[in-house]
C-alpha positions, -999 to +999 in steps of 0.1 A: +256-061-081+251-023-096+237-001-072+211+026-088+194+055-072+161+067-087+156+100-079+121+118-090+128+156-091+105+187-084+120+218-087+148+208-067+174+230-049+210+226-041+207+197-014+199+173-043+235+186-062+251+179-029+235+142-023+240+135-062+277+137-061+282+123-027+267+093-039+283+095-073+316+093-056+303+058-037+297+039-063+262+045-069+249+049-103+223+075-099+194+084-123+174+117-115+139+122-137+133+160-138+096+160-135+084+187-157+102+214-135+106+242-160+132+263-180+142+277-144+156+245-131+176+235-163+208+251-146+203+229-116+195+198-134+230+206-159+251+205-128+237+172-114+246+160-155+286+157-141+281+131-118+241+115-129+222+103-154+189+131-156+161+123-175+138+145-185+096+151-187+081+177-210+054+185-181+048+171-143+031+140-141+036+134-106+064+114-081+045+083-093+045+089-129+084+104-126+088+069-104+078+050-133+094+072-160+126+064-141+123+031-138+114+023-178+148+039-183+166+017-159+149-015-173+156-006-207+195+004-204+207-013-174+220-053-176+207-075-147+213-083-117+213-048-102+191-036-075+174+001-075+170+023-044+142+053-046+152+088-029+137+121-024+156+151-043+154+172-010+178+156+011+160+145+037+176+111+034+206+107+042+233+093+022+244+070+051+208+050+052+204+049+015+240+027+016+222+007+044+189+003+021+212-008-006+231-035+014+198-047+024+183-047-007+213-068-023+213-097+009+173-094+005+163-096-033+129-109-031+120-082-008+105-044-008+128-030+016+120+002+035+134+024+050+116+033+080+118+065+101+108+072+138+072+084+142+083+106+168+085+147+178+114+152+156+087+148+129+064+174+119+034+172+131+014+168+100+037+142+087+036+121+123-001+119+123-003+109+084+019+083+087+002+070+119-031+071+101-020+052+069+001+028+088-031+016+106-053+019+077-026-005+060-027-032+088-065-031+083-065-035+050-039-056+041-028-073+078+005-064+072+023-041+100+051-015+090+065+014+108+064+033+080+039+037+054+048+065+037+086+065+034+104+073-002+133+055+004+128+019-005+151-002-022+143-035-043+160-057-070+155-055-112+129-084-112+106-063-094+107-034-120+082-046-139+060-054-110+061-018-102+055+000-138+023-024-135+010-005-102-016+023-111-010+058-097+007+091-113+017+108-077+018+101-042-008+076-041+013+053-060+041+041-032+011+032-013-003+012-043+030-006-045+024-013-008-007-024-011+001-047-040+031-059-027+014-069+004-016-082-013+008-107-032+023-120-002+055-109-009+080-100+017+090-069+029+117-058+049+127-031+070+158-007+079+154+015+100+169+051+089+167+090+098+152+115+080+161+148+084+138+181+081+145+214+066+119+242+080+089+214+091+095+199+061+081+231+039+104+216+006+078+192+003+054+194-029+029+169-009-005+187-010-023+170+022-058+174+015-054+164-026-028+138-017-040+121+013-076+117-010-056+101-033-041+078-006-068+069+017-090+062-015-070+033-023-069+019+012-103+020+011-113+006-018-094-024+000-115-020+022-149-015+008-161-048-005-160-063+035-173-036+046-205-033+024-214-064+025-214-058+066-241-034+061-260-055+032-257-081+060-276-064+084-302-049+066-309-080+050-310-097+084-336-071+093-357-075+067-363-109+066-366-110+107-393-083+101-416-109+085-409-140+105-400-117+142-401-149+161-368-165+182-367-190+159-367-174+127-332-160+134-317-189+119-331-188+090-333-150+086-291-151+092-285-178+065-307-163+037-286-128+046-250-144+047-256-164+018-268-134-005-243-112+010-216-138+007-219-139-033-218-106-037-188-106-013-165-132-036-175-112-066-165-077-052-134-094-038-125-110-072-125-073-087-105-053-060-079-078-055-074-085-093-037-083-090-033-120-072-042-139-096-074-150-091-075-192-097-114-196-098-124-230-089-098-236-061-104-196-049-142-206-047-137-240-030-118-222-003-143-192-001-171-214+005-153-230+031-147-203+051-179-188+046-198-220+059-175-215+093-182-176+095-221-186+092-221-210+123-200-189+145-223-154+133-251-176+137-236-191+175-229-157+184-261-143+173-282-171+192-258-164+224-263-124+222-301-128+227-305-152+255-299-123+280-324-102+260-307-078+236-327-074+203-322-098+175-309-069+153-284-051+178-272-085+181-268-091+146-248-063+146-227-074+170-225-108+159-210-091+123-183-070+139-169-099+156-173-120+121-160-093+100-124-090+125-127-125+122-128-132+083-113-100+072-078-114+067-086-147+056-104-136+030-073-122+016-047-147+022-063-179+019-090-170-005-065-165-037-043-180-052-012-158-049+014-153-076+050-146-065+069-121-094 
């Protein structure tokens, strides 16, 4: 099987010239797309020419868009099977763990294979506390655990290409898209553990952290919204209907009329943000309705139970939704739809 590196490319300095003919002398096809980076940089992209393919963009469009520009060029002059392994131009990955990303890749071609650093001092600060806070925003969101959310070196075979030139994003919110997808289909990933080495706390990097980590976080929360939304709907409907009928046993009726207004609005939000499984309707509803009918009894049980030593109906609603909402989160994704393997 041929062994391609994709290599978006920002202005790049020497260390990409050095890793592009190391790996051009390990049989590794490599492809670099020069992402817009300017009459300056034409001498350093003519040198890589000797032992790559380079590919090149009028203006930057970002490492998603140069991602995707790449790949189109591998689909369309590349013959199957072959398997393609994404790098960063600034060396920080070294040539050793992109062979070991490969070989995994190759004995693993249904998965996303990553390879995954070491949260851990040797890793500047910034970086080590963005990658913590994405990697648990991912579990939440998806309830899929990696050890690294954020790493550029992942390897995967042909049939995913066009999986990946259907993923939205132009910069570095789209590997986290591709993550998010890829988990939200169900499809397996892999891990390989690797090192990355930093030049001067990482300065090479063209990763703007407020701009960038917007761009991120706004798609892990738009996983995230339609749960969460409907937590608060929830409530306030709970407390609005409780406000006319306060008495005990009004609760149960107050808590169905919320769950069940709350719980439409929840499939349809659902259907929209997770659009990419495949929605099958009638058997997606069946099994949305049946969860929902066990999510009312135990919010309703738990509801009942919270007041008998006295706490208020609606800090026990409250309550009584957090515990629902860990609960159903999940399910909601994986049972709900219908997934379609690619």
């Amino acid at each position: 099987m041929e062994k391609i590196v994709l290599i978006p490319a920002y202005k790049p300095d020497n260390r990409m010239i050095d890793l592009v003919r190391t790996l051009g002398g390990m049989n590794f096809t490599v492809v670099i797309v020069d992402d817009g980076s300017g009459r300056e940089f034409r001498d350093c992209f003519a040198k890589a020419e000797d032992c790559a393919i380079v590919v090149h963009c009028e203006a930057n469009g970002g490492k998603g868009a140069a991602l995707k520009r790449g790949l189109s060029f591998i689909k369309e002059n590349f013959v199957p099977p072959y398997c393609v392994i994404t790098a960063d131009a600034d060396g920080q990955h070294r040539v050793t763990d992109i062979v070991s990303v490969a070989a995994l890749a190759q004995k693993r071609p249904d998965a996303l294979v990553l390879g995954c650093r070491s949260i851990d001092k040797t890793m500047p600060r910034k970086n080590r506390w963005g990658n913590l806070c994405t990697k648990f925003a991912f579990l939440f969101a998806t309830g899929k655990f990696v050890r690294d959310s954020q790493t550029g070196l992942r390897g995967f075979s042909d049939k995913a290409i066009p999986f990946m030139l259907g993923v939205s994003g132009s910069r570095y919110e789209y590997e986290m898209n591709v993550l998010l997808r890829w988990a939200g289909c169900d499809m397996p990933i892999a891990e390989q553990p690797i090192k990355t080495v930093y030049f001067d706390g990482n300065s090479g990097s063209h990763f703007q952290a407020v701009r960038d980590s917007v761009r991120i976080y706004r798609e892990v929360l738009r996983y995230c919204a339609p749960s969460f939304c409907c937590f608060l709907l929830d409530i306030l409907l709970f407390s609005l209907f409780f406000c006319f009928a306060p008495l005990k046993p009004a609760l149960l009726l107050a808590n169905v009329l919320a769950r069940s207004v709350t719980a439409v609005l929840q499939f349809v939000l659902l259907q929209r943000s997770l659009k990419a499984n495949h929605l099958q309707q009638g058997l997606s509803l069946f099994k949305y309705c049946c969860l929902a009918v066990v999510l009312l009894a135990v919010n309703t049980l738990a509801l009942w139970g919270l007041t008998l030593p006295g706490i208020h109906p609606i800090g026990a609603k409250i309550l009584a939704n957090i515990l629902c909402f860990f609960i159903g989160f999940i399910p909601q994704r994986k049972l709900i739809y219908q997934n379609k393997r690619s």
